[in-house]
N, C-alpha and C positions, 0 to 999 in steps of 0.2 A: 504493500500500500504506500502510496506518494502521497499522503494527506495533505503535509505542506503543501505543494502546488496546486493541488486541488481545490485548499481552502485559500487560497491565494487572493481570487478575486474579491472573497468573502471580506477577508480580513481589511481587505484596500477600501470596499466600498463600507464598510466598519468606520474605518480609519475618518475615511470625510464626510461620514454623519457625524462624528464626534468633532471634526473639526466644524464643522459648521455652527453645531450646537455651543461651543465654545466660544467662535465670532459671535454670533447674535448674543451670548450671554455676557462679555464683555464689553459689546457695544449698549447692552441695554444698562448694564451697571457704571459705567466709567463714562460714555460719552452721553447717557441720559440722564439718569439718577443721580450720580455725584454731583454733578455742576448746576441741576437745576435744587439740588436740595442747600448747599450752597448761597443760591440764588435767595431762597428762600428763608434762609437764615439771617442775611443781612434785611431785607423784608422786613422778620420778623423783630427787628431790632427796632425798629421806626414804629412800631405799631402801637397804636394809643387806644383802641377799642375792642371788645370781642368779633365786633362787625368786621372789621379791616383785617382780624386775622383770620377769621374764615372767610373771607374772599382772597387773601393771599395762598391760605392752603388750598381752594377751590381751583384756582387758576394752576395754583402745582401740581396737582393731580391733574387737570386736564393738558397740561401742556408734557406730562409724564406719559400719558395712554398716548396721545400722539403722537410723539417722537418714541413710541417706545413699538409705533406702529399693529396698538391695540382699540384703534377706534375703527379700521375700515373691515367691516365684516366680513368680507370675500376672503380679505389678507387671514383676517384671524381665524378664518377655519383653515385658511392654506398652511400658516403655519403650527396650528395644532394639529394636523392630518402629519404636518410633516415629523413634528416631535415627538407622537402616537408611532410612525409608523418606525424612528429611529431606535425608540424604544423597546419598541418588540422585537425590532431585527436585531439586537444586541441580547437580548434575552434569550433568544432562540441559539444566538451564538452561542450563549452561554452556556447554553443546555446543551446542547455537541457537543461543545469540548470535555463537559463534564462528562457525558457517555463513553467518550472516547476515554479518557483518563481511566475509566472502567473496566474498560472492555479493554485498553493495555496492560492493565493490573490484573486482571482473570488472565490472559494470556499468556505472563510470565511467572504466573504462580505454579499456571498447569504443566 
């Protein structure tokens, strides 16, 4: 058996769901979240009423789903279908190798 090679593909197209997973999470942490929280912090420096501070938070939150590209509905199932589907295929991987790990420890016992 050449299982290497065989799972080759698997592993690669593994590789750049995970890499993807990681861009988007990065960009939603560091290029969205950090700097509008930030933002908001000096905001909240200035504020003199309950009123002005829930409309500074109101506007962080909305300016957070948008740029965090969770306001356009088509996007937000695109990329829940997408994160859904990277998630199982790692799962699945993960379940193979475990079988296999198995099924080479029964074979060198026997």
């Amino acid at each position: 058996l050449n299982l290497r090679s065989a799972l080759g593909p698997d592993y690669c197209l593994r590789q750049r769901m995970l890499h993807f997973l990681q861009n988007f999470e990065y960009y939603v942490m560091f290029e969205v979240l950090e700097p509008r929280w930030h933002e908001l912090e000096q905001r909240l420096a200035h504020v003199k009423t309950v009123d002005e501070l829930m409309r500074h938070h109101s506007e962080f939150l909305d300016t957070c789903l948008r740029e965090c590209l969770l306001t356009h509905q088509g996007l937000l199932k695109t990329l829940a279908k997408i994160m859904t589907t990277c998630l199982l295929f790692a799962e699945q991987i993960g379940r193979f190798a475990d079988q296999l790990k198995v099924d080479e420890e029964t074979m060198q016992c026997a």
